[in-house]
N, C-alpha and C positions, 0 to 999 in steps of 0.2 A: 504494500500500500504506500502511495508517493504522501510523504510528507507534508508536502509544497500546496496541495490537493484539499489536505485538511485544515490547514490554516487557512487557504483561501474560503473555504465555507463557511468557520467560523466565526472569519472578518464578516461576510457577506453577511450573516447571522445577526451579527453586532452591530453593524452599521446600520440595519433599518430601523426604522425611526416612526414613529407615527404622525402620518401627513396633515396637512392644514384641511380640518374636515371640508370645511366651505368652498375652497378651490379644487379640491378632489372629488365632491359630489358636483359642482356645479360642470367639471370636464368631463363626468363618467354618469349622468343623469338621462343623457337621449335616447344611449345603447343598452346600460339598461333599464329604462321604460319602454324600449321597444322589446327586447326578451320577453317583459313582462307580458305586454302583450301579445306576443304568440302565446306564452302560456297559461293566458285567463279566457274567460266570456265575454269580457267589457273594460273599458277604459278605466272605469273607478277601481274594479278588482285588483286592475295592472298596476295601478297607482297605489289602492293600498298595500298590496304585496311585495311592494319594491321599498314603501316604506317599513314595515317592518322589518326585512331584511337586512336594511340598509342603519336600523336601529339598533338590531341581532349583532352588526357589526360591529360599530361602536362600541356596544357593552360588551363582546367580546374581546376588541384592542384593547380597551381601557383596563380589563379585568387581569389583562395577561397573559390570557389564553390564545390569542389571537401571538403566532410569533415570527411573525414576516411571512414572504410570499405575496399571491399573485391577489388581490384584493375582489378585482373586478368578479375572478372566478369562484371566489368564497361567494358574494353577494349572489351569484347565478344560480348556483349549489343551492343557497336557502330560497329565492327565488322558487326554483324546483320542488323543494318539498314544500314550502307557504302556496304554493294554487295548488299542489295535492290535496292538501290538507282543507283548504277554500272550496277545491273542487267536490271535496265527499263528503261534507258540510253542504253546500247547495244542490248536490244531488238530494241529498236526503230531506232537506225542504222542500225542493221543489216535487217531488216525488209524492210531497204530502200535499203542499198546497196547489198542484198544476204547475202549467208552463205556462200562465197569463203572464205575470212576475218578468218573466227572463224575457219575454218578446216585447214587452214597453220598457224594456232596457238598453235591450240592444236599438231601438230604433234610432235612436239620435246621437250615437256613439258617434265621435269625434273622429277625423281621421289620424291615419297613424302615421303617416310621412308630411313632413314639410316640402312642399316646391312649389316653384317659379306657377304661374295663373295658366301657363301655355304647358302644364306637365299633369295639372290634378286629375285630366281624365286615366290617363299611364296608372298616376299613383293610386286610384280609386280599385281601378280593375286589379291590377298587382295587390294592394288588401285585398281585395274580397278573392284571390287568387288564394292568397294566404289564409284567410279562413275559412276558406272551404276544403282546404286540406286535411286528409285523416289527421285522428290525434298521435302528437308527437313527431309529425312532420315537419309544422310550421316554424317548431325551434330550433331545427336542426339548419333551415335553408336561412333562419335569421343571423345564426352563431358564423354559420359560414360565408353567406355574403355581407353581409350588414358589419359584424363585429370580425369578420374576417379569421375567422380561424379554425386551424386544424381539424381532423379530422381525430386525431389522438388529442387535442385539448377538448374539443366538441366532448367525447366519451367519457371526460375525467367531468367535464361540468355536470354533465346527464346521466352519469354513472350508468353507463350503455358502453359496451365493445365499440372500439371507431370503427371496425368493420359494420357495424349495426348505423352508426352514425351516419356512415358513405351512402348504404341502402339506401337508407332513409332520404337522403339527399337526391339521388337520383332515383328513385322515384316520386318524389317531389317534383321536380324538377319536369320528369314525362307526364304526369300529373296535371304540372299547370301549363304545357306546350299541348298537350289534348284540346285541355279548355279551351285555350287561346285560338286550336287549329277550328274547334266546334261554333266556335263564335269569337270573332279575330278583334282587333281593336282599328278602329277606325282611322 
């Protein structure tokens, strides 16, 4: 075992530091609420689930337990399990009370991408591209184009095989070029 190797880790260990919360959420707040977003119902979900997470975090740096490493991919991780846990919580309500609830929710749900006036028909079809996708799709194609990452980070965040990841990506992918061949965008 090289010496040189474990010193360097230790340094790397040592030197992190807990970040300036304010500037750290405010550069890492778009990508993920859009996560969030593939993995809720609705925009309030996505939002409160990213704040708990994002609160999960906190009290975990501060506590100690939290000891360096990739920040964005802890928030994802809890992300992940906060809409499971949201998810079979409102199944089990809605299950009791109907689906009236969930369809005057969804109707006025905000869009999920920001663009130029000459793009919102693009961006409109590409969401609804994305949630029409079976579950467990939509965050797979978000993690990889959107937040741009691997196929072996995608699997550590969604604790899924990156082969399962890849799947998942591509057929997503033939998924929503179907859609698109079935009715094209204008």
């Amino acid at each position: 075992m090289n010496r040189s190797s474990n010193t360097a880790g230790e340094n790397a260990e040592a030197e992190w530091s807990v970040p300036d919360w304010d500037s750290w959420i405010e550069e890492n707040t778009a990508e993920l609420l859009l996560f969030a977003r593939a993995r809720t119902r609705n925009e309030a979900d996505a939002r409160d689930v990213l704040q708990k997470a994002l609160v999960q975090l906190v009290h975990c740096v501060e506590s100690g337990r939290f000891k360096g490493g990739v920040m964005k991919s802890w928030v994802k991780q809890a992300i992940c399990n906060l809409s499971k846990d949201l998810g079979r919580r409102e199944d089990s309500l809605l299950s009791r009370q109907g689906r009236a609830l969930a369809d005057a929710e969804t109707e006025a749900e905000p869009p999920w991408f920001s663009s130029p006036d000459d793009q919102k028909y693009l961006a409109g079809r590409v969401q609804e591209l994305l949630k029409s996708l079976p579950a467990g799709f939509a965050e797979v194609v978000v993690l990889k184009i959107w937040d741009e990452n691997t196929f072996q980070e995608i699997g550590e965040i969604l604790r899924i095989n990156p082969n399962t990841a890849a799947s998942r990506y591509r057929y997503a992918l033939k998924y929503m070029w179907d859609a698109l061949q079935r009715s094209p965008i204008e």
